[in-house]
C-alpha beads as a LAMMPS data file, in Angstrom:
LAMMPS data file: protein, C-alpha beads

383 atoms
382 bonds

1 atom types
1 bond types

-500.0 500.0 xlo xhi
-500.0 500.0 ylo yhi
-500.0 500.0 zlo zhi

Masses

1 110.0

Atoms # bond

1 1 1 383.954 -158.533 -76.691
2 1 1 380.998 -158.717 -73.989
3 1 1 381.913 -157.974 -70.335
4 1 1 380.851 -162.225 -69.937
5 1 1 382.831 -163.272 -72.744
6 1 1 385.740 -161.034 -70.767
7 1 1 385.353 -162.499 -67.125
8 1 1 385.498 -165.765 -68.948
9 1 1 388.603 -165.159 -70.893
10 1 1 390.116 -163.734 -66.850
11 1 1 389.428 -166.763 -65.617
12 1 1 390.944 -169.031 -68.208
13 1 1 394.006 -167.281 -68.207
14 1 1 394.126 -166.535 -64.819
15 1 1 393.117 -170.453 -63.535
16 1 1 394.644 -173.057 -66.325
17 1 1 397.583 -173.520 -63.979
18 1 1 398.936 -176.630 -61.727
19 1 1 397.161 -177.305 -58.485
20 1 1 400.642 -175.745 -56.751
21 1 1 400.027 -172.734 -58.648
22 1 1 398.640 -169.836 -56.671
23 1 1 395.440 -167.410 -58.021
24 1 1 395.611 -164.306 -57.425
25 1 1 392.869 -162.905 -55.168
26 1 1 391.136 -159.447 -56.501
27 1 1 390.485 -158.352 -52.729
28 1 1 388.048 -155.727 -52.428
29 1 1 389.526 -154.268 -48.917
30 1 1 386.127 -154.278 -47.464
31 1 1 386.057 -152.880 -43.866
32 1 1 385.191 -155.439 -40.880
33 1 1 381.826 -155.707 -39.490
34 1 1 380.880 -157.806 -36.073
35 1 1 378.184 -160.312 -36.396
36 1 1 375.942 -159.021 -33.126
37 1 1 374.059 -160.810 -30.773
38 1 1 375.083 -164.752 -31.758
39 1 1 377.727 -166.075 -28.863
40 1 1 381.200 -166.836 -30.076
41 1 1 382.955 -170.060 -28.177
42 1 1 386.458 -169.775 -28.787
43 1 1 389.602 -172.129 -27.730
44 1 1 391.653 -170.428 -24.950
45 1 1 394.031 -171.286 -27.009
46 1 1 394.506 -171.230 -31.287
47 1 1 395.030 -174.469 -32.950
48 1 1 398.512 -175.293 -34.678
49 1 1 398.173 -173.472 -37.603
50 1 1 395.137 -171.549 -36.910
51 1 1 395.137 -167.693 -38.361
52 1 1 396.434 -164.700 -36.204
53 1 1 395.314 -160.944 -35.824
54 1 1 398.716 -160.197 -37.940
55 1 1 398.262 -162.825 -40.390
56 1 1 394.881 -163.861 -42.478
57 1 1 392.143 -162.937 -39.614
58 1 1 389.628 -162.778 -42.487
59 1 1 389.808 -166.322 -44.013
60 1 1 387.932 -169.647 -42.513
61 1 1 386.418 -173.100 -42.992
62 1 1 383.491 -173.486 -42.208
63 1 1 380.946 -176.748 -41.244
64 1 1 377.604 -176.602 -39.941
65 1 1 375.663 -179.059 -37.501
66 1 1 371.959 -178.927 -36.455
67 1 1 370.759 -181.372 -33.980
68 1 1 372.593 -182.883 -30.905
69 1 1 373.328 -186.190 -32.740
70 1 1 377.173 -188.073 -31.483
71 1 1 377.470 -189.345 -34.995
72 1 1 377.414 -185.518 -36.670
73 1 1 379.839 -183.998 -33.840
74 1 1 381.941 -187.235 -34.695
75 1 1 382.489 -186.317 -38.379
76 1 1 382.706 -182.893 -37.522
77 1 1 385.887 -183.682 -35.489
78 1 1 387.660 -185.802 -37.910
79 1 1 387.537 -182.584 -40.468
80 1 1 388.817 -180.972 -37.598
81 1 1 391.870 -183.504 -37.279
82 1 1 391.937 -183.513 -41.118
83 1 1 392.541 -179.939 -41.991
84 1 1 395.254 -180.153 -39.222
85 1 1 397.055 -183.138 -40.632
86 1 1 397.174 -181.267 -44.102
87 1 1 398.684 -178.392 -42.047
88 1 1 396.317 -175.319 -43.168
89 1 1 397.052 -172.037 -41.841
90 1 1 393.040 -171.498 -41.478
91 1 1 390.927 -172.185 -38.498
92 1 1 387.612 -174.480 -38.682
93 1 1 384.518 -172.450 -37.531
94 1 1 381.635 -174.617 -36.913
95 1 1 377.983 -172.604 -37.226
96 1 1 375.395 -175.218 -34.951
97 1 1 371.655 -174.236 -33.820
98 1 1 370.683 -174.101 -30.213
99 1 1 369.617 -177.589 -29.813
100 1 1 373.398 -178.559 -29.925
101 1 1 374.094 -179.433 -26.638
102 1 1 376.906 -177.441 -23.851
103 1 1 379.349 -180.535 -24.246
104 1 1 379.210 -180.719 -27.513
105 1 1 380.321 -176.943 -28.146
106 1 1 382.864 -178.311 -25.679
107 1 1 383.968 -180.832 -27.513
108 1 1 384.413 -178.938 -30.888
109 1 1 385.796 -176.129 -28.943
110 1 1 388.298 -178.277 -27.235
111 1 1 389.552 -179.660 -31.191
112 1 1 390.731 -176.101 -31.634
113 1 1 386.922 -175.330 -33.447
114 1 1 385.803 -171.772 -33.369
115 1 1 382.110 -172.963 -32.410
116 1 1 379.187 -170.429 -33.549
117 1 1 375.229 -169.984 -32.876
118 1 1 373.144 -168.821 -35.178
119 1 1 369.495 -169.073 -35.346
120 1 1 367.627 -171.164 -37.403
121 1 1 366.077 -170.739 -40.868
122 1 1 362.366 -172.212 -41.351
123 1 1 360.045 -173.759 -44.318
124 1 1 357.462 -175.875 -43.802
125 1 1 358.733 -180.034 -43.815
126 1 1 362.147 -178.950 -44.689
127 1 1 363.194 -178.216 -40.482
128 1 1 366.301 -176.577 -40.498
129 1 1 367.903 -177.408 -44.215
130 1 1 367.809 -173.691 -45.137
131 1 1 369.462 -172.683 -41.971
132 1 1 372.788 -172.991 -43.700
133 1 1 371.733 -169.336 -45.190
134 1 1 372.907 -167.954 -42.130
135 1 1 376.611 -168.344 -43.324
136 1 1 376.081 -165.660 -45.373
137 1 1 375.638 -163.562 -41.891
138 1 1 379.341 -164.049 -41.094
139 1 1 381.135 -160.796 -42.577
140 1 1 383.750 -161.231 -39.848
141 1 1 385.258 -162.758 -42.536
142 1 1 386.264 -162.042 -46.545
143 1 1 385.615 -165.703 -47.804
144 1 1 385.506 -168.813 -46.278
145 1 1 385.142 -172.541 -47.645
146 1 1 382.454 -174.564 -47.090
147 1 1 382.465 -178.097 -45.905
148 1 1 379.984 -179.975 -44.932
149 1 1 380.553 -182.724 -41.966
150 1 1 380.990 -185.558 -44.154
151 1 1 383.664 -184.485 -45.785
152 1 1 387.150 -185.197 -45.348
153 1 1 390.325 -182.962 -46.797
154 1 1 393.446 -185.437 -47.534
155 1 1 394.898 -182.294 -49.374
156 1 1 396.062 -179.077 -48.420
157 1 1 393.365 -176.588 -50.210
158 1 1 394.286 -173.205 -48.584
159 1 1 395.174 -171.730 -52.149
160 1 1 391.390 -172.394 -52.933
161 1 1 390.583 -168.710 -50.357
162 1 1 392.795 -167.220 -53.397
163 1 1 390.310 -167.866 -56.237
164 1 1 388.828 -164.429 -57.966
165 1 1 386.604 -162.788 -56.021
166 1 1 382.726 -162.347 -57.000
167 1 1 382.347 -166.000 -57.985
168 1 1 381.202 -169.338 -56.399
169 1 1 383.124 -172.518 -56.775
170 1 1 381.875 -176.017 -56.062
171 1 1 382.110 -179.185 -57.721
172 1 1 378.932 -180.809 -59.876
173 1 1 376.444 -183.055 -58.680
174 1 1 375.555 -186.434 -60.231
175 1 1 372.629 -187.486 -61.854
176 1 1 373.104 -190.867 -61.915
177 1 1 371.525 -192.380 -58.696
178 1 1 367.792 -192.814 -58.349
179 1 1 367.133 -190.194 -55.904
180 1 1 367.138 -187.900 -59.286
181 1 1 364.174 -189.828 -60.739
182 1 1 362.422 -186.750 -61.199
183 1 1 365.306 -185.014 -62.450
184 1 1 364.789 -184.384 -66.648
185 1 1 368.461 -185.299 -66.913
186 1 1 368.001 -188.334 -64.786
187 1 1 365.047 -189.427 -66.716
188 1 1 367.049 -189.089 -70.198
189 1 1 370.173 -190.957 -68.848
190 1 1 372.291 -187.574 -69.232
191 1 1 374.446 -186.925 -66.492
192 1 1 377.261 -183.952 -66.419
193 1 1 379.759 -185.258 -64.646
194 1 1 379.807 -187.812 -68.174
195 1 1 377.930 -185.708 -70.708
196 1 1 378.981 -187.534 -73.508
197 1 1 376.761 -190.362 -71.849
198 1 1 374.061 -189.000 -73.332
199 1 1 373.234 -186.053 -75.021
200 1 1 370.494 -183.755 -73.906
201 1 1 367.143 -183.470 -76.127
202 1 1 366.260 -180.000 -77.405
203 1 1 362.748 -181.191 -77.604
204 1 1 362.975 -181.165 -74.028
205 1 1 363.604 -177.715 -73.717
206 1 1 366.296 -175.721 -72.949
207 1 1 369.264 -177.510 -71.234
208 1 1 369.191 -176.875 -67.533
209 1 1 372.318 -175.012 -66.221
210 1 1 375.040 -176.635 -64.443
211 1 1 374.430 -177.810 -61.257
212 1 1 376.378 -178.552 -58.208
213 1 1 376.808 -180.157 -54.914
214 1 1 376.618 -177.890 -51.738
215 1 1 378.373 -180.464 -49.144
216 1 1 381.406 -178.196 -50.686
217 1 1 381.796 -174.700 -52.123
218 1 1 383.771 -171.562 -51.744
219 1 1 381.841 -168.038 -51.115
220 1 1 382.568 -164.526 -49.876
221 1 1 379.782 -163.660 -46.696
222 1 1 377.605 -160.747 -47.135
223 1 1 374.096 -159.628 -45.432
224 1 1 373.551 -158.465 -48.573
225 1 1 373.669 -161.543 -50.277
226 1 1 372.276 -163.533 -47.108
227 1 1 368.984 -160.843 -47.286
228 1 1 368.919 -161.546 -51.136
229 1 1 369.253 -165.800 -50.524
230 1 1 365.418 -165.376 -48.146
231 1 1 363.748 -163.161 -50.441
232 1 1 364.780 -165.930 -53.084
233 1 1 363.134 -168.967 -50.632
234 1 1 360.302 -166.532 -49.852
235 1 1 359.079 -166.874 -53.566
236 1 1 360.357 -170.231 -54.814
237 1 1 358.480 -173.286 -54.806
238 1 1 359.349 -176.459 -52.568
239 1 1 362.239 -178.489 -54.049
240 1 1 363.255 -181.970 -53.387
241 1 1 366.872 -180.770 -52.107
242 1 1 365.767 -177.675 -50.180
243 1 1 368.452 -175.819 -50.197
244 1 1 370.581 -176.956 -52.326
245 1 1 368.430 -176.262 -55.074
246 1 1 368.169 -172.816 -53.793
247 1 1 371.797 -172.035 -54.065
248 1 1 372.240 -173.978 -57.386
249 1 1 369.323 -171.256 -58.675
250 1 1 370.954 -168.365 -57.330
251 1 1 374.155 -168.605 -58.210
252 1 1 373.792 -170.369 -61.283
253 1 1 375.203 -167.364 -62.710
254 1 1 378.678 -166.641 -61.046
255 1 1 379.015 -170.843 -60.595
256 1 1 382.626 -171.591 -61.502
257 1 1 382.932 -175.886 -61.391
258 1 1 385.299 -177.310 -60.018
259 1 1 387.425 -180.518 -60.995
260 1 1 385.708 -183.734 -59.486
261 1 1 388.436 -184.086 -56.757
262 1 1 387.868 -181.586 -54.931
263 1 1 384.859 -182.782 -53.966
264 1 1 384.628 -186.501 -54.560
265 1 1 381.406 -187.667 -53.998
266 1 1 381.863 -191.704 -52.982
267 1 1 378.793 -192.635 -55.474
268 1 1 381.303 -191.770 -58.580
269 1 1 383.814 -194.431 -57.350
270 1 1 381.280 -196.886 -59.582
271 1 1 379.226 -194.278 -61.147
272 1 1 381.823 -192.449 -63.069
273 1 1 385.015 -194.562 -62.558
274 1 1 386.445 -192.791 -65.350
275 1 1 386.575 -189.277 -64.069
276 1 1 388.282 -190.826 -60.633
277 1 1 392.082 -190.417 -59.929
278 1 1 392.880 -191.315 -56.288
279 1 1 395.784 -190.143 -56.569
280 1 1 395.146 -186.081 -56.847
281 1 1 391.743 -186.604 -54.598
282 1 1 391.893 -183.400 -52.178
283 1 1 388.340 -183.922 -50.768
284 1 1 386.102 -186.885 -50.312
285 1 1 382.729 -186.332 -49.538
286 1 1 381.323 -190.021 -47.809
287 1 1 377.812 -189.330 -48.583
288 1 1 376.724 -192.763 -50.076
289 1 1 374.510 -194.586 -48.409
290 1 1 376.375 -196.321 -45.801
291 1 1 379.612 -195.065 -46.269
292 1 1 380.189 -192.550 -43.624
293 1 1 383.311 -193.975 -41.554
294 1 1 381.919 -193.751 -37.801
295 1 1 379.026 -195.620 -38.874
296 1 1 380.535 -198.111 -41.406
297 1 1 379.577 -201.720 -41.925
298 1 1 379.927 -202.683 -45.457
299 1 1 376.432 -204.475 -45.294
300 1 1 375.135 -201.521 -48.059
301 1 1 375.147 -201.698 -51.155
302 1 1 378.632 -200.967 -52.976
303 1 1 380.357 -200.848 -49.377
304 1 1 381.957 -204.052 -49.925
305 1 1 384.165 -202.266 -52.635
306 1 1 387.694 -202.002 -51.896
307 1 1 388.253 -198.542 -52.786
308 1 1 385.714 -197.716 -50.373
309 1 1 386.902 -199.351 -47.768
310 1 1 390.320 -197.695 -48.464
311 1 1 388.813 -194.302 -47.921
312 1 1 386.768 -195.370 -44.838
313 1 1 390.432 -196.574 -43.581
314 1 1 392.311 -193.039 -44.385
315 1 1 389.658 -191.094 -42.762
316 1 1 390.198 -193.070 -39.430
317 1 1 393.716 -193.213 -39.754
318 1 1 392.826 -189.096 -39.622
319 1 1 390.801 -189.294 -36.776
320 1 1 392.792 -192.359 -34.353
321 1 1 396.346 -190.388 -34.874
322 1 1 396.531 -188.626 -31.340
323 1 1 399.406 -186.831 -32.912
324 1 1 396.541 -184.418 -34.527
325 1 1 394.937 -183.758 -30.850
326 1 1 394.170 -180.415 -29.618
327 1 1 396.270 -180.200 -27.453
328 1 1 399.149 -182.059 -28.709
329 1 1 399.638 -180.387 -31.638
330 1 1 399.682 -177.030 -29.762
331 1 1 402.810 -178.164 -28.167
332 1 1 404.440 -180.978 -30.950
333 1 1 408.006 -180.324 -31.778
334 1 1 406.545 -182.389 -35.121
335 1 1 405.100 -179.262 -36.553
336 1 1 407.023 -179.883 -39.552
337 1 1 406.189 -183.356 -40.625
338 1 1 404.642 -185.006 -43.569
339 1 1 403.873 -183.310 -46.556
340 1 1 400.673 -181.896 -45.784
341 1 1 398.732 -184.355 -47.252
342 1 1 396.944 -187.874 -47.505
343 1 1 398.482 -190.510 -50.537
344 1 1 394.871 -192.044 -51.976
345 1 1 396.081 -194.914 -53.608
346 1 1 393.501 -197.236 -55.010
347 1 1 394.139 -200.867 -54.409
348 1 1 392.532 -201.619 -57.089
349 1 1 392.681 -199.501 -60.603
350 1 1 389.239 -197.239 -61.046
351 1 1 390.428 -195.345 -63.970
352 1 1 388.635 -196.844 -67.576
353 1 1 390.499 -194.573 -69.848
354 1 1 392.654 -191.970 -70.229
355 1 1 393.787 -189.945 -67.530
356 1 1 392.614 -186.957 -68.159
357 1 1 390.723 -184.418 -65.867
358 1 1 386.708 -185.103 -66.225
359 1 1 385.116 -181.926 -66.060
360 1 1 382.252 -180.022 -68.496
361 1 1 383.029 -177.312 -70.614
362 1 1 380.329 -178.062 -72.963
363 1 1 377.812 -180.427 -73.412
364 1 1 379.756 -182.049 -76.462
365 1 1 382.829 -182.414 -74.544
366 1 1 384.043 -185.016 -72.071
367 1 1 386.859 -183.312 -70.559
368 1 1 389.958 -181.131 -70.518
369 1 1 392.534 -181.569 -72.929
370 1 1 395.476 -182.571 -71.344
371 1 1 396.868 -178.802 -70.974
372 1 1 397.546 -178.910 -67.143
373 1 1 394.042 -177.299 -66.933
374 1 1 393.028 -179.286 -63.558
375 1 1 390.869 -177.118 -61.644
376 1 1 387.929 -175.810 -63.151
377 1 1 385.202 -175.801 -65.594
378 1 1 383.790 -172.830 -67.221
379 1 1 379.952 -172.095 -67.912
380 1 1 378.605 -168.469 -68.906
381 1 1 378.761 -165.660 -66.772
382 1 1 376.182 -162.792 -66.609
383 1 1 377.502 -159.830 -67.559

Bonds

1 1 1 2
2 1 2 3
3 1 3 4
4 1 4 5
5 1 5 6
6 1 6 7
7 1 7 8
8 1 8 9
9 1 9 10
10 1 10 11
11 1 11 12
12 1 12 13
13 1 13 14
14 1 14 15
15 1 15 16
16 1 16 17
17 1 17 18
18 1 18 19
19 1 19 20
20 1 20 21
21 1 21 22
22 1 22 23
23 1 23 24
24 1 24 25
25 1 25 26
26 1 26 27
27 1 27 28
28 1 28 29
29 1 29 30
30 1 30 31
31 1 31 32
32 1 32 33
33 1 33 34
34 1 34 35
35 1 35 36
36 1 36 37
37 1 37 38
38 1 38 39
39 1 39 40
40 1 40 41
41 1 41 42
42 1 42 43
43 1 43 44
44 1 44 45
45 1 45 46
46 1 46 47
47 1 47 48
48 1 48 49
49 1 49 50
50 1 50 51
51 1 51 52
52 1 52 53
53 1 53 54
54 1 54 55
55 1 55 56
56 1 56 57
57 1 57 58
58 1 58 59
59 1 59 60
60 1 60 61
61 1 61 62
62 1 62 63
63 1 63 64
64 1 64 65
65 1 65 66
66 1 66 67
67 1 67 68
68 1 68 69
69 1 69 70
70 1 70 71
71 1 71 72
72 1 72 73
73 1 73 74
74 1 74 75
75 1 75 76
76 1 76 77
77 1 77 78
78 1 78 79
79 1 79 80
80 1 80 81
81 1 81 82
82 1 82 83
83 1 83 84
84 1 84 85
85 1 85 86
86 1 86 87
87 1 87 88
88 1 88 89
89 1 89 90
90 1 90 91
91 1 91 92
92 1 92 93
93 1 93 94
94 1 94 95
95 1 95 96
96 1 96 97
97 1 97 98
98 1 98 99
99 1 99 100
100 1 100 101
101 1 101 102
102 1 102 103
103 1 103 104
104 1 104 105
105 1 105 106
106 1 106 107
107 1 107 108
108 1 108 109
109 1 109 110
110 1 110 111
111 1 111 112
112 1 112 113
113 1 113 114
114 1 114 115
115 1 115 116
116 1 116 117
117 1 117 118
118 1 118 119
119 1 119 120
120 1 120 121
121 1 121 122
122 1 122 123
123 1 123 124
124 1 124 125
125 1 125 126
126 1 126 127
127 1 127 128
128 1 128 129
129 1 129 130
130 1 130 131
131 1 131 132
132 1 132 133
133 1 133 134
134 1 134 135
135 1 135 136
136 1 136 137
137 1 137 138
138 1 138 139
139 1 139 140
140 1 140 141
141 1 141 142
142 1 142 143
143 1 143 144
144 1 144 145
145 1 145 146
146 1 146 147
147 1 147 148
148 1 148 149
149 1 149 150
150 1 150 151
151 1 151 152
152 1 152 153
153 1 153 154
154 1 154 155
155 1 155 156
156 1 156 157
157 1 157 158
158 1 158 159
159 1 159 160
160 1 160 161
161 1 161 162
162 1 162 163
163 1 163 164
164 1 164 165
165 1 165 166
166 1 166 167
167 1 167 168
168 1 168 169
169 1 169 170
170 1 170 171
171 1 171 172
172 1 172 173
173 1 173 174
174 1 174 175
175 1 175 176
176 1 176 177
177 1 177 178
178 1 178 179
179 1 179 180
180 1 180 181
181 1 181 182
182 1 182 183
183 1 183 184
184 1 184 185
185 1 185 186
186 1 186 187
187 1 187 188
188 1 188 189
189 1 189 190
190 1 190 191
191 1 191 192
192 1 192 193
193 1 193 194
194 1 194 195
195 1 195 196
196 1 196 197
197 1 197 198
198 1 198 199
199 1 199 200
200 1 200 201
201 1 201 202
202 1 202 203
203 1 203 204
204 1 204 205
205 1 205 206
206 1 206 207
207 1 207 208
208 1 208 209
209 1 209 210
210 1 210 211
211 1 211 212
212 1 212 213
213 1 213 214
214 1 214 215
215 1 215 216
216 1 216 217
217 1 217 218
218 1 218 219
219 1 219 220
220 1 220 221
221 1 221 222
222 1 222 223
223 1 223 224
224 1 224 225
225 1 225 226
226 1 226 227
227 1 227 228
228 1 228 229
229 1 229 230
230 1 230 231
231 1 231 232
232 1 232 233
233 1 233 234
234 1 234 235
235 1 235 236
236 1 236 237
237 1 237 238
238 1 238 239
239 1 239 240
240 1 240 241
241 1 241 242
242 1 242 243
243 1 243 244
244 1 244 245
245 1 245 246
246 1 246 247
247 1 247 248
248 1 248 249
249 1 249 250
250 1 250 251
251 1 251 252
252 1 252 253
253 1 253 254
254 1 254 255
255 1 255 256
256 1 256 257
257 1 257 258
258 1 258 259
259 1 259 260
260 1 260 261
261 1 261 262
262 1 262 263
263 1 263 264
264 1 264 265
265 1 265 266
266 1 266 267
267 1 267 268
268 1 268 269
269 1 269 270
270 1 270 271
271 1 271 272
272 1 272 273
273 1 273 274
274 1 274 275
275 1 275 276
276 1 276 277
277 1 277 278
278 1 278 279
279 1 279 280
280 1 280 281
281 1 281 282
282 1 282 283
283 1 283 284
284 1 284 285
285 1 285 286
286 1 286 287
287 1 287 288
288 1 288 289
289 1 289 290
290 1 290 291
291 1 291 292
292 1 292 293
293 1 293 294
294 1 294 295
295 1 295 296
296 1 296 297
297 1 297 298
298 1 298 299
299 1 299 300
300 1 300 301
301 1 301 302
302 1 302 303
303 1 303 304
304 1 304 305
305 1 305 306
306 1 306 307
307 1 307 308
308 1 308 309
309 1 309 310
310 1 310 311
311 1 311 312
312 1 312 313
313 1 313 314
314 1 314 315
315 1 315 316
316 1 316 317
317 1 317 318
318 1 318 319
319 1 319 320
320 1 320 321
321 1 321 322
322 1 322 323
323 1 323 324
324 1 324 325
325 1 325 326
326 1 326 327
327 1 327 328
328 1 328 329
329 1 329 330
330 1 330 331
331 1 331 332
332 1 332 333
333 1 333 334
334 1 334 335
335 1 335 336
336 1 336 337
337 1 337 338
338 1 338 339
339 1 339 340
340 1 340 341
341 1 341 342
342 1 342 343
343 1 343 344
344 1 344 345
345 1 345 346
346 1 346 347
347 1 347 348
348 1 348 349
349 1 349 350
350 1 350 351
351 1 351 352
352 1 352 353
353 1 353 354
354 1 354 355
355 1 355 356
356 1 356 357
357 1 357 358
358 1 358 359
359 1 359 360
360 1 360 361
361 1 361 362
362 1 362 363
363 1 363 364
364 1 364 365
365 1 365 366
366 1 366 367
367 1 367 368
368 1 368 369
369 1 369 370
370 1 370 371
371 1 371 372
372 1 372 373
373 1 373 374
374 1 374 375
375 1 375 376
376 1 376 377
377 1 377 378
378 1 378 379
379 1 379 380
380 1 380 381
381 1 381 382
382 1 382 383
């Protein structure tokens, strides 16, 4: 048996479990090493449920913001509300360049943020896309999850910092909208969130690899890997999604997909109905056109939907509970309520068939069996 063929086999055994089901991290026991000369804002005081010296100092989320918009800061702090409500034990650490203004880092810093400057990452009409590099810089910490600020988490997800070590998890991207017109997939009508859809032409070529969305993704920091991410810009071409594209080429082999809700991008409510089940949705990513709650109208195009406007709803029933403030929930006696998560109910059905859990395995296959196999997908490893 190959050394790929054996990581695969780890993983499947290790990962075909319930969501409740813990995976075993493979920690490395790295030492700790300061991230010099980038100022650190951080609370007076830590957050309800925020990690301690004693307890899992190594572990964070993690958000970005460039800019000194209201609207960014705004989603920023309902992720900040969110990850509270669903009562993780891990602090939010929110990376921002210098144009982010004193009362902003305020702001974030007074939502129980751990608020972070780093310096900015150039290429020519891109601004500061590739900026987001820089997380790689923060080896403060052992791994961290990703999320960018138009997210929301209506699901505890803390079990996700136990996934094996080495790889990268995020969820795949969609073909579907027109924004991939140039995409061969796109052009073909193939899409891998449905493969089945269509099936991809070997006259074309070989079949691209897998590709996923970066508003979401679990990695392990290293200026290793950070160092080996701008030598990788330094000699790849221009892409139309910066640096996502990057990251999709780099790690395209140690990518292990994950199920579609954990990162359900709002386009596949009518794009992929099939694959959606409210219901076990952990993370919604609001990054249709239009559908980001603070700026809401329903004037756009599919906003009118009622299952959108049900997840525009939960997120500001996040953000409007003044139980989840700063410093409130420093000092609730309610530390113990709920169940540490958000009910997605549809009000009206989205599911076309059977229930299963939509993921790729191959490009012949729709899905998992129904074998309790509900987080991931598996593509090929290099060795």
């Amino acid at each position: 048996m190959s050394s790929a063929d054996s990581k695969l086999r780890d993983l499947q055994e290790s990962s075909l479990a319930s969501d409740h089901d813990q995976i075993r991290s493979q920690m490395d026991g790295r030492g700790t090493s300061s991230l010099k000369g980038i100022p650190i804002i951080i609370p007076d005081l830590k957050p309800q449920g925020a990690f301690s010296a004693a307890s899992e100092p190594r572990r964070a989320f993690l958000t970005m913001l460039a800019g000194n918009y209201d609207e960014a800061v705004f989603g920023v702090v309902g992720l900040a509300k969110g990850l509270k409500k669903v009562m993780s034990k891990y602090a939010l650490v929110v990376a921002f360049l210098a144009d982010m203004s004193e009362e902003h880092c305020k702001l974030l810093a007074s939502n129980g943020c751990i608020v972070k400057r780093i310096e900015p990452v150039f290429r020519a009409s891109y601004g500061t896309n590739y900026s987001k590099l820089r997380i790689w810089e923060f080896e403060e910490y052992d791994k961290m999850i990703y999320l960018d600020g138009n997210v929301q988490v209506f699901k505890n997800i803390d079990h996700m910092f136990d996934y094996p070590d080495s790889y990268f998890y995020a969820a795949l991207d969609c073909f579907c909208d027109k924004s991939w017109s140039r995409n061969p997939q796109h052009k073909i009508g193939y899409c891998q969130q449905w493969p089945n859809k269509a099936q991809w032409d070997p006259t074309s070529g070989p079949k691209p690899p897998l590709y996923f969305n970066a508003d979401m993704f679990v990695f392990e920091p290293s200026l290793a890997t950070y160092g080996d991410l701008v030598k990788t810009l330094q000699t790849s071409p221009t892409t139309a999604f910066a640096e996502q594209d990057l990251l999709n080429e780099f790690f395209k082999d140690k990518l292990v997909a994950l199920a579609p809700h954990y990162n359900l991008m709002v386009p596949m409510l009518w794009r992929h109905p099939e694959a959606v089940e409210l219901d076990r949705v952990k993370v919604v990513n609001y990054c249709a056109n239009g559908s980001k709650p603070w700026s809401y109208t329903g004037k756009e195009e599919n906003m009118e939907r009622e299952d959108v406007k049900m997840l525009v709803d939960k997120w500001w029933e996040i953000y409007d509970d003044d139980s989840l403030d700063y410093m409130k929930t420093l000092t609730s006696a309610k530390v113990g309520r709920g169940t540490g998560q958000v009910n997605l109910q549809p009000v009206t059905s989205t599911k076309a068939g059977k229930g299963t859990d939509q993921v790729n395995l191959q490009p012949s296959e729709a899905g998992f069996p129904e074998t309790g196999a509900d987080e991931f997908t598996f593509t090929s490893f290099a060795a």
